[in-house]
C-alpha positions in Angstrom: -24.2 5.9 -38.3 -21.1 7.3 -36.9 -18.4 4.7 -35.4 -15.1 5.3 -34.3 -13.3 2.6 -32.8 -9.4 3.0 -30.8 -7.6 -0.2 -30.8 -5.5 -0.8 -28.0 -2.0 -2.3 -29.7 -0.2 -3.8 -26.0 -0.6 -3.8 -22.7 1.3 -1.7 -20.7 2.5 -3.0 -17.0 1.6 -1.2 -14.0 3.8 2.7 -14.1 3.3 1.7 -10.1 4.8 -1.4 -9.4 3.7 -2.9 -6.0 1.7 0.0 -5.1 -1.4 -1.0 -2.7 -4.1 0.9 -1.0 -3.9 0.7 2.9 -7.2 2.8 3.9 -9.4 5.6 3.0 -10.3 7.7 5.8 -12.2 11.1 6.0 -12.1 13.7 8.6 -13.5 16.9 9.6 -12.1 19.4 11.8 -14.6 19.9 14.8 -12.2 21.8 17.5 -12.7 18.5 19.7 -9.2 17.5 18.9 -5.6 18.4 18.0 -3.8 17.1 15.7 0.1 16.2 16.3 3.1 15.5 14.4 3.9 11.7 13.3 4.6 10.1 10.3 4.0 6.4 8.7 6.8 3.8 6.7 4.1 4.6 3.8 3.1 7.1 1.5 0.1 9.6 2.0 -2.5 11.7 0.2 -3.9 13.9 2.2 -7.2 15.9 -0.4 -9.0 19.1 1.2 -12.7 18.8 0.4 -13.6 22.1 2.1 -12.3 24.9 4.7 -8.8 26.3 5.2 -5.7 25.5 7.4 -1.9 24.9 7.3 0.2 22.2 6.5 3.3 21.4 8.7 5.9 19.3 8.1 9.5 18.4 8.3 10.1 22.0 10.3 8.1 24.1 7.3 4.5 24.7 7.3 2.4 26.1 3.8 -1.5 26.9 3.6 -4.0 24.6 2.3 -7.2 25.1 1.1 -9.9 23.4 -1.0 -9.0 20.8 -4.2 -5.2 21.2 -2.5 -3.8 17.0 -2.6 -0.6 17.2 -0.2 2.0 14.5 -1.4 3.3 12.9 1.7 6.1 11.0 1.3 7.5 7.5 3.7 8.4 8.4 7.4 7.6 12.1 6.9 6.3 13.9 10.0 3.6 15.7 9.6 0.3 17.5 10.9 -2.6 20.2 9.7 -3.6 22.7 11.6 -7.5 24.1 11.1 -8.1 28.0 10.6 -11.3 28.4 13.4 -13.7 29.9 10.6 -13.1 27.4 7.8 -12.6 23.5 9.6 -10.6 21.7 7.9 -12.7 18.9 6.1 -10.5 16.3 4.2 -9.7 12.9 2.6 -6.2 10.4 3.6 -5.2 7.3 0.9 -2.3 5.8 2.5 0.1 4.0 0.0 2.3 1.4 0.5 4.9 0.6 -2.1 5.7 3.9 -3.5 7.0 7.1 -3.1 6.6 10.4 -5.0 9.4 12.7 -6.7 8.7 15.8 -7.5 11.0 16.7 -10.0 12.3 19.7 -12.0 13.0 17.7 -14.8 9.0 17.7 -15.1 9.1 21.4 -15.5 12.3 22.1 -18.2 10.0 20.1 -20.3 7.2 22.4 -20.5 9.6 25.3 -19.8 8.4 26.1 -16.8 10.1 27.6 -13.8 10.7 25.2 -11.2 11.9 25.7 -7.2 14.0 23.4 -5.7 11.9 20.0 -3.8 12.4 19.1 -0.9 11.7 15.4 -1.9 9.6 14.9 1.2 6.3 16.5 0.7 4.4 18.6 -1.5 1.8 20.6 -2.8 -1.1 20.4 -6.1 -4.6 22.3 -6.9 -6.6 19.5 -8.7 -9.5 21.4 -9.2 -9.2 20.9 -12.6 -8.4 17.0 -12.8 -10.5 13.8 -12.0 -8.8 13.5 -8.7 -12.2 14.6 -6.6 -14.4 12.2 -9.0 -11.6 8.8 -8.0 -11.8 9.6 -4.5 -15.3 10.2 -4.3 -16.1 6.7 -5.9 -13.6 5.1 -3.3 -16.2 6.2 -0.7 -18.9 4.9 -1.9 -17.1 1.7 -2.9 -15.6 1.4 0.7 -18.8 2.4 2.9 -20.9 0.2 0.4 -18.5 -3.0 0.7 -20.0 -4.6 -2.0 -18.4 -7.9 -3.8 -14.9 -6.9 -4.7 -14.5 -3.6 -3.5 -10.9 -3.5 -2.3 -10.1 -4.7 -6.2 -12.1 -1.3 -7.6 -10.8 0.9 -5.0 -7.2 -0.4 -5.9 -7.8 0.2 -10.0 -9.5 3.9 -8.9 -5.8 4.4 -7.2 -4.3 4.1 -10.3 -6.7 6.0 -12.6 -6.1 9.1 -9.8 -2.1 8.4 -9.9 -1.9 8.4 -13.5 -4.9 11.7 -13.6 -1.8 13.6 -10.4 1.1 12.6 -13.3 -0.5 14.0 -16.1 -1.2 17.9 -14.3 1.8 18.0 -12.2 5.8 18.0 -11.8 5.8 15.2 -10.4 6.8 11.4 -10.6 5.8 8.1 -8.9 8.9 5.5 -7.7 8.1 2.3 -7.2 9.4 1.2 -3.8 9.8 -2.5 -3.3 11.9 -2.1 -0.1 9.3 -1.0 2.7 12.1 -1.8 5.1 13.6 1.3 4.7 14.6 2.9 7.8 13.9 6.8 8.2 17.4 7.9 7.0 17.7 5.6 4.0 14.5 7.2 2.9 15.0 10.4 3.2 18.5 10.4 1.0 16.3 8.3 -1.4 13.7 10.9 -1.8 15.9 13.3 -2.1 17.7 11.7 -5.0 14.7 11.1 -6.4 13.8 14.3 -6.4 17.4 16.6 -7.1 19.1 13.9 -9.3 19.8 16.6 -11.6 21.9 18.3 -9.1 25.8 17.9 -8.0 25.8 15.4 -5.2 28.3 13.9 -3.5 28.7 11.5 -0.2 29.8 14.5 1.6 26.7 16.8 0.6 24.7 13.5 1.3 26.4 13.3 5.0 25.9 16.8 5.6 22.2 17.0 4.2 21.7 13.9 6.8 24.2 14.7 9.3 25.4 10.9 9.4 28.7 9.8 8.5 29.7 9.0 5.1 30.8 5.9 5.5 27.9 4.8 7.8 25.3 6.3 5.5 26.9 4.3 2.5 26.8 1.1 4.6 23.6 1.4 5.3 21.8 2.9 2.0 23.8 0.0 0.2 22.4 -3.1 2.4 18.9 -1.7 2.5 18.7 -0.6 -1.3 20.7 -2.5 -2.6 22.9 -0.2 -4.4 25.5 2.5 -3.0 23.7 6.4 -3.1 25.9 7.1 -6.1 25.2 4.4 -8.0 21.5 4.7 -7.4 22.0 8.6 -8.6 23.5 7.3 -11.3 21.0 4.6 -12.1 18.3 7.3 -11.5 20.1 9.2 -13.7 20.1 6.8 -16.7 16.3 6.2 -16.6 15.4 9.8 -17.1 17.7 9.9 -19.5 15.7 7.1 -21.7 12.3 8.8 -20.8 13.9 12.1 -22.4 15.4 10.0 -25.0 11.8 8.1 -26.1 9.5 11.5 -25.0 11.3 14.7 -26.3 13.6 16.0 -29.2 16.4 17.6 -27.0 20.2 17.3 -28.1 22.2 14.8 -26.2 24.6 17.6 -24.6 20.7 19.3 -23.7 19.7 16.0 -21.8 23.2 15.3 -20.3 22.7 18.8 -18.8 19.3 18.2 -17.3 20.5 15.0 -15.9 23.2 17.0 -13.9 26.1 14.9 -15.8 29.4 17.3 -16.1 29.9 16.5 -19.8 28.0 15.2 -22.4 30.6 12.6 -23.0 30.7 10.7 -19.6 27.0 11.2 -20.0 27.1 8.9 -23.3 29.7 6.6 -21.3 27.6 5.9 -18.5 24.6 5.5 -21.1 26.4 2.7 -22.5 27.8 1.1 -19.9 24.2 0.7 -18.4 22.3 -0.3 -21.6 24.9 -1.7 -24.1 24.0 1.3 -26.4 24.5 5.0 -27.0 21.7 7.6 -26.4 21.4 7.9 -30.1 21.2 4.0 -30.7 18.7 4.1 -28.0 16.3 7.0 -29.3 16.5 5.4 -33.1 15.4 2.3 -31.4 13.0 3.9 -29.5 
């Protein structure tokens, strides 16, 4: 007889913090209705079962067809528009507690090719993951109500977050601050997702069109941290997740994390975790 048996060492916490399913909600496109922009202080998945229509949102709009999962992100307005000869039939999980970046960061490590995000919304095919199987068993955990369903629907969340992580450029942040007013999040997404970039208050004003010194007021007494330290901070955690997960230099990673030298790269390192990048990956 055959037996092969995988010992699980430790347990891991949550990748997803505070994240909680609100709803599950299907729809189908019927020409009796029309749909119109809005957003939510939450986080949506919006999953296209069948037909073919067009995404819209934040002034851009981008086809969508079947095994397409558009990434919504908190206080994002958005709507879908149906094509006449393929309704639109789909599946919403709203999330509270999280937000998504999707990150180029993600690609350099495959090599891949990566376009700017937009930090706000975007786009998988998941045809090939075990997205459709999760949200499949949510429904029938959620029109069944059985003992205990909201607890299975929340582990499913998971198991279809982690299945999203593993096939796409993407990455979830844990957001414990669902106070976050509209502008806050937006330049948090945005740092989220362009860290790697050169940004500055000013390019944060002008990207928001607020003033400086209001928008630092006001990230720093709803984060918690000023925008460039939470780039910064941002900054430091990739830099331990490339430290533990790949063998690039440390002038390689300094460049991916958008720092201007390798040196205030291994400064700031320190400074945050009592230890150089190279004491941290031997440790690691």
């Amino acid at each position: 007889m055959g037996n092969t048996r995988h010992r699980i060492e430790t347990e891991k916490p949550s990748a997803f913090g505070q994240a909680r399913l609100l709803y599950v909600s299907t729809s189908k496109y019927e020409g009796d209705w029309q749909s119109i922009l809005h957003s939510h202080p939450f986080s949506e998945l919006f999953y296209v079962v069948n037909g073919q229509g067009a995404f819209l949102a934040e002034g851009s709009e981008f086809p969508v067809k079947r095994n397409d999962m558009v990434i919504i992100n908190p206080h994002v307005q958005h709507t879908e528009k149906s094509l006449p000869g393929a309704p639109l039939d789909y599946i919403v999980l709203g999330i509270e507690g999280l937000s998504f970046a999707f990150e180029k960061i993600a690609a350099a490590r495959s090599g891949e090719s990566a376009q700017a995000p937009s930090g706000t919304v975007s786009k998988y095919n998941v045809s090939k993951t075990n997205v459709c199987t999760c949200l499949n068993l949510m429904l029938e955990e959620v029109s069944r109500q059985e003992e205990d369903y909201e607890t299975v629907c929340q582990n499913l969340l998971e198991v279809l977050l982690i299945s999203m992580l593993r096939s796409g450029s993407l990455s979830v942040v844990p957001d414990n601050s669902r106070l976050l007013n509209r502008e806050c999040t937006q330049i948090k997404n945005y740092l989220d997702a362009n860290y790697s970039e050169t940004i500055t208050l000013d390019s944060l004003a002008a990207l928001t069109h607020m003033n400086k010194y209001y928008l630092a007021h006001t990230f720093t007494k709803y984060v918690g941290l000023s925008p460039i330290n939470y780039l910064l901070q941002k900054r430091i955690q990739e830099g331990k997740s490339l430290l533990e997960s790949t063998s690039y230099s440390i002038a390689q990673i300094s460049d991916l994390l958008g720092f201007s030298s390798q040196s205030y790269f291994s400064q700031a390192f320190r400074k945050a975790t009592g230890m150089t990048p190279m004491q941290y990956r031997k440790q690691a």
